[in-house]
Each structure stands twice: as structure tokens, then as C-alpha cells.
C-alpha positions in Angstrom: 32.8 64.6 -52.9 28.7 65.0 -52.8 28.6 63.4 -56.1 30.7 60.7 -55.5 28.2 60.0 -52.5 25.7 60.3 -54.9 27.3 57.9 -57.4 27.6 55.9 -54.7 24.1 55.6 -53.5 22.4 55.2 -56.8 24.7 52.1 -57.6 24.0 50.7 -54.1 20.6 50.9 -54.7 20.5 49.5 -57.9 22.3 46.5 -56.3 19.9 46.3 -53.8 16.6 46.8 -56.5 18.7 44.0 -58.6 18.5 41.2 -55.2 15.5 39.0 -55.1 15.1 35.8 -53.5 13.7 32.8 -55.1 10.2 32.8 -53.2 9.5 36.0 -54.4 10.9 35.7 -58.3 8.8 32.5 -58.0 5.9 34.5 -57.3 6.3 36.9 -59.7 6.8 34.6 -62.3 4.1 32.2 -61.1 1.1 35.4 -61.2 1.9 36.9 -64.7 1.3 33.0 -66.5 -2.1 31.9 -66.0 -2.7 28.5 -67.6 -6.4 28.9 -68.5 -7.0 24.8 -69.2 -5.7 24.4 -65.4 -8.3 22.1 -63.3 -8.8 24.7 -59.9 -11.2 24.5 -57.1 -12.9 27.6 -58.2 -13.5 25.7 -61.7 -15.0 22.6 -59.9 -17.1 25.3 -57.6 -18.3 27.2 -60.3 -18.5 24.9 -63.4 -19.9 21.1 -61.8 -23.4 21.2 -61.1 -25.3 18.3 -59.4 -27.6 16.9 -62.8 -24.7 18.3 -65.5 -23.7 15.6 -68.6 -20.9 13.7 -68.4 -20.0 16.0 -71.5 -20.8 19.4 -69.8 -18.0 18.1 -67.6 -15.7 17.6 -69.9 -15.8 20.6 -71.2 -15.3 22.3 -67.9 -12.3 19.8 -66.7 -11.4 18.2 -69.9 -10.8 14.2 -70.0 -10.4 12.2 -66.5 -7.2 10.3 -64.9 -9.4 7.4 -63.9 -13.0 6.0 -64.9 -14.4 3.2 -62.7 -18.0 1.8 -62.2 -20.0 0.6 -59.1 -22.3 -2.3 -58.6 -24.9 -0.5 -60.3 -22.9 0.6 -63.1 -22.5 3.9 -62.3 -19.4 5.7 -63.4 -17.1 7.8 -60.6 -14.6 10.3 -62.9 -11.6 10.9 -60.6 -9.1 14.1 -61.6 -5.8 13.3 -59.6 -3.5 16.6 -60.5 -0.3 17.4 -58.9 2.1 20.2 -59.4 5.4 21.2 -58.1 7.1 24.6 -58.2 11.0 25.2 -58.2 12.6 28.4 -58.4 16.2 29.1 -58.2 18.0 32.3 -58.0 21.1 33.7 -57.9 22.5 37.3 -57.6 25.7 38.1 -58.1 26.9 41.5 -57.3 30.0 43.8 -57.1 31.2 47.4 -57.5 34.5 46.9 -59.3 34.9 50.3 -60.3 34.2 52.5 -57.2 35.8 50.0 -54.6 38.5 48.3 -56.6 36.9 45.0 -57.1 34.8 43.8 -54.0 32.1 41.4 -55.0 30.1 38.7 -53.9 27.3 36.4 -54.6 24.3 34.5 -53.0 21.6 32.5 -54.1 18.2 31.0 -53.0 16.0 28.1 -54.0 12.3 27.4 -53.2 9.8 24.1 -53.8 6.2 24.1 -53.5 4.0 21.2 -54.0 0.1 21.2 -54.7 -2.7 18.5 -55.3 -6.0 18.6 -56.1 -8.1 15.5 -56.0 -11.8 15.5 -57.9 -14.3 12.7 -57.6 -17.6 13.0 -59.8 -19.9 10.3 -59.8 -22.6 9.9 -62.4 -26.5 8.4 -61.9 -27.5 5.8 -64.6 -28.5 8.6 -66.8 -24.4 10.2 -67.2 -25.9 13.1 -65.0 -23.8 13.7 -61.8 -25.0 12.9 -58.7 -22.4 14.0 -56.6 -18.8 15.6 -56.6 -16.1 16.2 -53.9 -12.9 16.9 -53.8 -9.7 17.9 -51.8 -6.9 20.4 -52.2 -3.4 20.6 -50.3 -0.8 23.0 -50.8 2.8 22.1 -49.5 
């Protein structure tokens, strides 16, 4: 009988180790893949200097979305980056064997949206003058 009980608890508690919802296999997944050539606020905060090239700035954020000029001529680089995040999962579980065949099933789905909006603007010289920009997480 104690080892039945025993049975018993380490397959329960491998069912239970087994059950994850999606916000949390979404966050595992999400923290062991690390894009390195992903545009962040920590890159713009460390990497774009006030008096940097236009080049030195691509090679921190690579190429713009959109390039315009003022009435001076003066370029303004805009980075316009969106991401969204779906995870789905399911777990289906059952102890067949011990309990003659109850099972069941459940499942969980999570979105997540983020933005990040950059604006560099050059002087004459293709030397920023000023950057901004604006992050939301939803």
C-alpha cells in the first residue's frame, strides 16, 4: 500500500511539473532567444550620441523605416518597430493506468504587443543633433 502512495505521488507530481500556462512558456521561451540586431532602448541609450555620423548610426541601429528632410535640409531618421508575442499552450494529462482512464485537458493563450518609436535628426554636417524616442508595451 505505501508504495502505491508513493507511485501515486511521484506521477501526480510529474503531472503537475508537466502544467504550464502560456504566459509563463512564453517567457521562458522569450529569455533563452536573444536577437542581438534587435533595435532596444538600452541600444539607443547607450549607442546614439549627440555629434555621432549618420554611419556610426547605422551601425548601431542598422538602416531607417523613414528618411525625411526639413526646410533647412536637414535629415530626421525615424525607426518605427513593432512586435507582437503569441504563445499558446496546451496540457493534456491523464493517469490511465493507476485510475482506469480519467483524463483531461486545458489550455492557455497569451498576446503581448510592443513598440518602439526612434527619431534622430541630423545638422547639416550628417552629425546628430538630437534623438528621442518612445516605448510602449501592451
Amino acid at each position: 500500500m505505501k508504495s502505491l502512495k508513493t507511485l501515486l505521488a511521484f506521477v501526480l507530481g510529474i503531472m503537475i511539473l508537466g502544467c504550464q500556462n502560456a504566459a509563463y512558456h512564453s517567457k521562458q521561451t522569450q529569455n533563452g532567444v536573444e536577437n542581438s540586431d534587435r533595435v532596444t532602448v538600452g541600444k539607443v541609450q547607450k549607442g546614439i550620441k549627440i555629434g555621432m555620423s549618420n554611419a556610426d548610426v547605422v551601425a548601431v541601429l542598422g538602416s531607417p523605416n523613414i528618411v525625411t528632410t526639413d526646410d533647412l535640409r536637414r535629415e530626421s531618421w525615424v525607426y518605427d518597430k513593432i512586435a507582437t508575442t503569441a504563445s499558446y499552450s496546451r496540457s493534456e494529462g491523464g493517469v490511465f493506468l493507476l485510475l482506469g482512464g480519467v483524463g483531461g485537458g486545458s489550455g492557455a493563450a497569451t498576446t503581448s504587443q510592443r513598440t518602439l518609436t526612434i527619431v534622430i535628426k541630423f545638422d547639416e554636417n550628417q552629425k546628430v543633433r538630437d534623438f528621442a524616442y518612445h516605448s510602449s508595451s501592451f
